[in-house]
C-alpha positions as CSV (number, residue, x, y, z in Angstrom):
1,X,-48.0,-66.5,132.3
2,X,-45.5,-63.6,133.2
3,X,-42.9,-63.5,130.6
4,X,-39.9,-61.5,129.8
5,X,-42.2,-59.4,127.1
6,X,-44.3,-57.9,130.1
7,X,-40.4,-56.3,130.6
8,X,-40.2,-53.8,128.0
9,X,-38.6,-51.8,130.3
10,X,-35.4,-51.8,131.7
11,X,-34.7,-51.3,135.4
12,X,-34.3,-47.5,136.3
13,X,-32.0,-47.7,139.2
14,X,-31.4,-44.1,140.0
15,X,-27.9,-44.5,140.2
16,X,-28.0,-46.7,143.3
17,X,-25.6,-49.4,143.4
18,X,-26.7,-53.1,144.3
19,X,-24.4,-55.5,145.9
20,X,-25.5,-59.3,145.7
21,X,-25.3,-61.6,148.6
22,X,-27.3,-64.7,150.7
23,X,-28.0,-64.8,154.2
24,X,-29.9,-68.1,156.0
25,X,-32.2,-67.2,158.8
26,X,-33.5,-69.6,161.3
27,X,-37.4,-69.6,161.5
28,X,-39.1,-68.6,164.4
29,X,-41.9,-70.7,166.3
30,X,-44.1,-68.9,164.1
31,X,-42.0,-70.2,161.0
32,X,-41.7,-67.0,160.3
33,X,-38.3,-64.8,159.3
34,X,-40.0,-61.5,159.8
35,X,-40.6,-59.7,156.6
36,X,-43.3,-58.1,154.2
37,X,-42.3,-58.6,150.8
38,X,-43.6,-55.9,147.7
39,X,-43.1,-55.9,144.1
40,X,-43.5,-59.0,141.6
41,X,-45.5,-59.9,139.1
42,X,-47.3,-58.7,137.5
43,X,-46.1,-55.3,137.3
44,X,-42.8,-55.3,138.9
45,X,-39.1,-56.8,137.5
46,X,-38.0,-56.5,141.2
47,X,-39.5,-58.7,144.5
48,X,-38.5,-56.3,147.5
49,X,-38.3,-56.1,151.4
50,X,-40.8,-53.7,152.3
51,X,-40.8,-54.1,156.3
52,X,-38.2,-55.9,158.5
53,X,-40.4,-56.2,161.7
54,X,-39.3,-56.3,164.9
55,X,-37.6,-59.2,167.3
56,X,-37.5,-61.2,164.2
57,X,-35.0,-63.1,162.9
58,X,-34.5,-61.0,160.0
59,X,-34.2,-58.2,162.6
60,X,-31.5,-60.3,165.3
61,X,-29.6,-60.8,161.7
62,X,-29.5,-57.6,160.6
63,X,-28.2,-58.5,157.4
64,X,-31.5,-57.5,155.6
65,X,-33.3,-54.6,155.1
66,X,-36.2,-52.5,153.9
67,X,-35.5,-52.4,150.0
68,X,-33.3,-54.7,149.3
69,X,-34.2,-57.1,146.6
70,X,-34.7,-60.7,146.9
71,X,-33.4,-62.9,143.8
72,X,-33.9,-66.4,145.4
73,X,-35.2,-68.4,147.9
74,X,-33.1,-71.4,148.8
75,X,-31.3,-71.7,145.9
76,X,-34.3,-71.1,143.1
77,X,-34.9,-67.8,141.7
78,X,-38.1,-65.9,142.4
79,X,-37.9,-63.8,139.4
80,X,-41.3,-63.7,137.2
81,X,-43.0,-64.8,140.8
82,X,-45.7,-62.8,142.4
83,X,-44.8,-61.8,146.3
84,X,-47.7,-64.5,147.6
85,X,-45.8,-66.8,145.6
86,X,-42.5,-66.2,147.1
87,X,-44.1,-65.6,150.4
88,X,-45.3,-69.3,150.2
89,X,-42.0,-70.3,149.3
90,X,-40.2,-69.4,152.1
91,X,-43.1,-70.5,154.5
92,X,-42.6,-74.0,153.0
93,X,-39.2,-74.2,154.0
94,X,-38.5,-75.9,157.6
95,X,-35.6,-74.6,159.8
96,X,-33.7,-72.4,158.1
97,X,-34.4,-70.4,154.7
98,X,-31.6,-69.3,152.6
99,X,-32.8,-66.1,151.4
100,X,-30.6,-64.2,148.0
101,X,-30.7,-60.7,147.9
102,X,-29.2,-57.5,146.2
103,X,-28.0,-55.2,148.7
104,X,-29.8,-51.5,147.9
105,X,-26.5,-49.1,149.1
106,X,-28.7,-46.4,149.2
107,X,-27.7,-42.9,150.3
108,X,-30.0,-41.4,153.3
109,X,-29.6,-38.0,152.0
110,X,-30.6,-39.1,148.5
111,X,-33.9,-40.0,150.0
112,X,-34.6,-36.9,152.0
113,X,-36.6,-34.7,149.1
114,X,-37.6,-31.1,149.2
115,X,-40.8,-32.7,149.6
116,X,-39.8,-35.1,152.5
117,X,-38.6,-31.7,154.3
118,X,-42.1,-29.9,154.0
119,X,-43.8,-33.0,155.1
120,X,-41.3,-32.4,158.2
121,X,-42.4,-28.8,158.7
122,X,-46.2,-29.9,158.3
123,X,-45.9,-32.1,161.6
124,X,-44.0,-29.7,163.1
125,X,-47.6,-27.4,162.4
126,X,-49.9,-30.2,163.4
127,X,-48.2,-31.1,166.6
128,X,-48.8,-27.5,168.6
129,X,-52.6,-27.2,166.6
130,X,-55.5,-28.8,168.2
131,X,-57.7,-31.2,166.5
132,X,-60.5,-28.7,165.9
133,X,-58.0,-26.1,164.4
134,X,-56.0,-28.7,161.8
135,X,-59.5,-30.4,161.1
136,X,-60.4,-26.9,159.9
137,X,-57.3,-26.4,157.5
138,X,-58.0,-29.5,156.2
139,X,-54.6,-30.7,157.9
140,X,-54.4,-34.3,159.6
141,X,-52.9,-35.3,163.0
142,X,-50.4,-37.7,163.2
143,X,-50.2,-39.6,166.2
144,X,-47.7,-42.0,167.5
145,X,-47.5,-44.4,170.2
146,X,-49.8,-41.8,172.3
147,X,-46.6,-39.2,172.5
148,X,-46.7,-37.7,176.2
149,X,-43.3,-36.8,175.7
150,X,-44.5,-32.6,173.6
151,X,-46.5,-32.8,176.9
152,X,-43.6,-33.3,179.0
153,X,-41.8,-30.5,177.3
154,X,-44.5,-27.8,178.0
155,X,-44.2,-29.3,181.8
156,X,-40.8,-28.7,181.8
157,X,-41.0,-25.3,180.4
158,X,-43.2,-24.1,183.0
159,X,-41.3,-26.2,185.9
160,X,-38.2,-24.0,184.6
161,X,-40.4,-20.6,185.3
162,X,-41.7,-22.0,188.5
163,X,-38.0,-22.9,189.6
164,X,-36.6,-19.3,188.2
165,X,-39.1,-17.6,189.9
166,X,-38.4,-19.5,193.1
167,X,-34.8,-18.8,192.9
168,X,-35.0,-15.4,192.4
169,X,-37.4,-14.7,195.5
170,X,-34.9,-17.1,197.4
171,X,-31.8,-15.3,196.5
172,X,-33.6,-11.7,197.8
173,X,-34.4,-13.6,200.7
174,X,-31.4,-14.9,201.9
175,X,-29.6,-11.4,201.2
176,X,-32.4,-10.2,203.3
177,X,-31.4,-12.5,206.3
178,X,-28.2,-11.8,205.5
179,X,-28.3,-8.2,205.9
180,X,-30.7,-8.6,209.1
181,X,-28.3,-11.5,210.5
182,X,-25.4,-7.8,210.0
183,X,-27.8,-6.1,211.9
184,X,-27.9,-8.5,214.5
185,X,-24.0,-8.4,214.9
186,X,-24.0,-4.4,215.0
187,X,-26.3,-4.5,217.5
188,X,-23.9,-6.6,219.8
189,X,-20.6,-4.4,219.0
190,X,-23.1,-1.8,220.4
191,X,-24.3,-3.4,223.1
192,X,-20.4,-5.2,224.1
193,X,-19.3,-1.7,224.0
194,X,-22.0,-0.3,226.5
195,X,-21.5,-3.0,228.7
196,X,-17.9,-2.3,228.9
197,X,-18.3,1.3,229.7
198,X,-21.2,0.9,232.1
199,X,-20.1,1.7,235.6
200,X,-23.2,-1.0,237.3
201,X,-22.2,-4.2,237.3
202,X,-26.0,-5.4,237.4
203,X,-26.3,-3.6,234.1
204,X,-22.9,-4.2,232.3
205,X,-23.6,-7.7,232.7
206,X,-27.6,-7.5,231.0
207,X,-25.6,-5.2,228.3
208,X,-22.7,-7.7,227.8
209,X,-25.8,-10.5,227.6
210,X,-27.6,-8.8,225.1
211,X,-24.3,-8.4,223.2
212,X,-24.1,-12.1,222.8
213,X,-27.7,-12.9,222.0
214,X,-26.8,-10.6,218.9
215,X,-24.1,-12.0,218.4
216,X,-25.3,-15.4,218.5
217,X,-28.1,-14.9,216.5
218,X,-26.0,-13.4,213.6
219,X,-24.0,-17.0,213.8
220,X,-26.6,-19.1,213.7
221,X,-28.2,-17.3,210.9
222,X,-24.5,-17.5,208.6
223,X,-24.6,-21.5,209.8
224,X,-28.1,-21.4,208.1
225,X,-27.1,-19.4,205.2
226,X,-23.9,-21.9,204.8
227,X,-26.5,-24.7,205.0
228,X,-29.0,-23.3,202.6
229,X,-26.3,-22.4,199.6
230,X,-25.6,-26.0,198.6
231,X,-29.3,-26.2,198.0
232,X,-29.7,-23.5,196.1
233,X,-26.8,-24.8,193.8
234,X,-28.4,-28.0,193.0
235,X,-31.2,-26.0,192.4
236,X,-29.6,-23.8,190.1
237,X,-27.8,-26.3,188.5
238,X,-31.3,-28.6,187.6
239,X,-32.4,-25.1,186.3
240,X,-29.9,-24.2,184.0
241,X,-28.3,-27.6,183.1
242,X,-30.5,-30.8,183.7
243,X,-33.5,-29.1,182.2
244,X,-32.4,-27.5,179.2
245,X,-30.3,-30.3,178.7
246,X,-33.5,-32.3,178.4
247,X,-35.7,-29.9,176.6
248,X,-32.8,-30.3,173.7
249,X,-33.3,-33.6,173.8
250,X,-36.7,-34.0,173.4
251,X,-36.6,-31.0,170.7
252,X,-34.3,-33.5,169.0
253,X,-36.2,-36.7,169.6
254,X,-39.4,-34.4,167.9
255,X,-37.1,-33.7,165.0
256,X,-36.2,-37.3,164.1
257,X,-40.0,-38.1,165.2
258,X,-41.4,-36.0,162.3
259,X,-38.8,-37.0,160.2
260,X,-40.2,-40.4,160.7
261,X,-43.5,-39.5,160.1
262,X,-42.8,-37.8,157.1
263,X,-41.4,-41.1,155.3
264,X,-44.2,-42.7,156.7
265,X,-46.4,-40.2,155.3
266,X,-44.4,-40.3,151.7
267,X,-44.5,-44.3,151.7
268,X,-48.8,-44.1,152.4
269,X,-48.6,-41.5,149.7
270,X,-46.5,-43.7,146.8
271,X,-48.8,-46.7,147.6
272,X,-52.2,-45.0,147.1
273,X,-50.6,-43.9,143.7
274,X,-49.5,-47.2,142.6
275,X,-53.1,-48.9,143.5
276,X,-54.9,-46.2,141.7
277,X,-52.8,-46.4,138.8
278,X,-53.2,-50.2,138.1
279,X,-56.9,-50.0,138.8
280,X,-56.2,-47.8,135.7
281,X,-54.8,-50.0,134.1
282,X,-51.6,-47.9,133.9
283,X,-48.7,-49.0,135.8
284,X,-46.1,-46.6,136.8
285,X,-43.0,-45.8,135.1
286,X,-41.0,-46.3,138.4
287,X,-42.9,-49.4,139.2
288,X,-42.1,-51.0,135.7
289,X,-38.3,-50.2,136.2
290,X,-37.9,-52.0,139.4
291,X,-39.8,-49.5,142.1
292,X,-36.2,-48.2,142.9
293,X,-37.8,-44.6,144.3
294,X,-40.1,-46.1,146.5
295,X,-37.4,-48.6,147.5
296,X,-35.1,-46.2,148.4
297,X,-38.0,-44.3,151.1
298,X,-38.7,-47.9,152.2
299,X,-34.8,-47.9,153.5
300,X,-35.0,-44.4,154.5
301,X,-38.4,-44.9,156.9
302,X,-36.4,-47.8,158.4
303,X,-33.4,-46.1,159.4
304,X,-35.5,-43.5,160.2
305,X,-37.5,-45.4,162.7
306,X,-34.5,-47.0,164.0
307,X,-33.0,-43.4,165.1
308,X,-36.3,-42.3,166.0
309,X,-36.2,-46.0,168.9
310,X,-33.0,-44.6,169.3
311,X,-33.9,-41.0,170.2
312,X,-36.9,-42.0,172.6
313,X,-35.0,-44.5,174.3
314,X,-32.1,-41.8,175.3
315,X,-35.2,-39.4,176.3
316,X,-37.0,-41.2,178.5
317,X,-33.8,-42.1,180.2
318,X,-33.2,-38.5,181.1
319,X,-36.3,-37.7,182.1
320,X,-36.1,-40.6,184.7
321,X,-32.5,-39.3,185.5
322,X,-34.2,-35.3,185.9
323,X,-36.9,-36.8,188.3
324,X,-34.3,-38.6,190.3
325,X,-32.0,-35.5,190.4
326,X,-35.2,-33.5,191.2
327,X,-36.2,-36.1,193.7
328,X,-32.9,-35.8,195.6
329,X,-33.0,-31.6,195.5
330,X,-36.4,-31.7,197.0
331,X,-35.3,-34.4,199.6
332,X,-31.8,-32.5,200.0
């Protein structure tokens, strides 16, 4: 039986205020609310959110979140329960459950640790290593959700070189033309002049003609110069604007990416020490006081993961918006 003797200890809660409250959630047709619950009996004061998945009614809500606490379920407390056993009690419940909870108003910044910034700078690492190399440093590879987007950055780096390069030898070409298109026109002055001056009509006339060619040709070739500029200015601006634009995006998305990882990589790290611990038969001091540490990284990976959504959704968007621009130049 779990009594209040197996609670020697009181709860440690690192400073981090809890606000009560109760929030009722319509099942889904799963008769599910859409959440993973941690803590209990036997080694826990506290019963926790560990996970709100999802498209869940939890989720839609968006009252509850990774860490809070749960007090009750429909109006009778869980505490002394086990998390199957509150688990249960919520799945017996038709319709709606009521669920009571203490708010965790956690700080973000609290939860970002000197050790939850070198986890950051590990990924960082791993990402630009290939497997081979990390395997050989004894260094894992994190991978999510197949990421083609580091791929798309190296493509974009090199499509900026391609376009500068292209630019560059366009530029000395059109002040080529436009220097031989000059050339032209002298050569028509010239030629208007002779005509005017030669005393055959036969030949003042073939001198006069040759004066227009030139002169024609120099036209057409600023009409084609005046045609070609625009170009080369949505060119210039997709180099120097749209892709950088995008390559500080992504550079950003990989930030809150690793950032991500990292909690994720801290939360895998906290769970293997609380399993080995009990299979000592020594539960932690942090686990005893109500798991507040790991509680606090459980709201910091979700808010995490939410800007990392965030960040990839805003990414992809102008990637599709840089092909359509680049579409349009090339069409243009």
């Amino acid at each position: 039986m779990f009594t209040d003797m197996d609670y020697d200890l009181e709860e440690d809660k690192l400073g981090i205020p809890t606000v009560p409250g109760t929030v009722t959630l319509k099942k889904d047709a799963n008769n599910l609310i859409g959440i993973s619950i941690g803590g209990g009996a036997q080694y826990c004061p506290c019963l926790y959110i560990v996970q709100v998945f999802d498209n869940t009614p939890a989720a839609l809500d968006g009252t509850l979140a990774a860490g809070d606490e749960i007090t009750g379920v429909n109006g009778k407390t869980v505490k002394g329960k086990t998390k199957v056993e509150v688990a249960k009690m919520i799945q017996t419940v038709q319709g709606e459950a009521v669920i009571h909870y203490n708010k965790l108003q956690a700080d973000p910044k609290q939860g970002k640790s000197l050790d939850i910034v070198l986890k950051k700078v590990k990924h960082r690492l791993v990402e630009n290593m290939s497997s081979g190399t990390a395997d050989a440093l004894g260094l894992s590879r994190a991978i999510l959700c197949n990421d083609g987007l580091v791929k798309r950055l190296e493509e974009l780096e090199k499509t900026a070189e391609l376009y500068k390069g292209l630019m560059e030898h366009t530029k000395r070409l059109l002040r080529a033309f436009f220097e031989l298109s000059q050339t032209h026109r002298a050569f028509g002055d010239v030629f208007s002049i002779i005509g005017v001056r030669e005393p055959q009509a036969a030949a003042s006339e073939a001198f006069v003609k040759f004066a227009d060619a030139h002169r024609n040709i120099e036209k057409y070739g600023i009409q084609l110069l005046k045609t070609i500029k625009p170009m080369l200015h949505d060119l210039n601006t997709y180099l120097h604007k749209a892709i950088p634009d995008t390559k500080l995006t992504i550079r950003k998305y990989l930030d809150v990416k690793f950032e991500y990882l990292s909690y994720c990589l801290k939360v895998k790290e906290m769970d293997d020490e609380e399993y080995s611990s009990i299979a000592m038969g020594e539960p932690l001091y942090r686990v005893s006081t109500g798991n507040y540490e790991y509680r606090l990284v459980l709201r910091c990976r979700q808010e995490a993961r939410a800007r990392f959504a965030k960040m990839r959704k805003d990414v992809l968007e102008k990637i599709e918006l840089l092909d359509q621009k680049h579409g349009l130049a090339s069409y243009r």
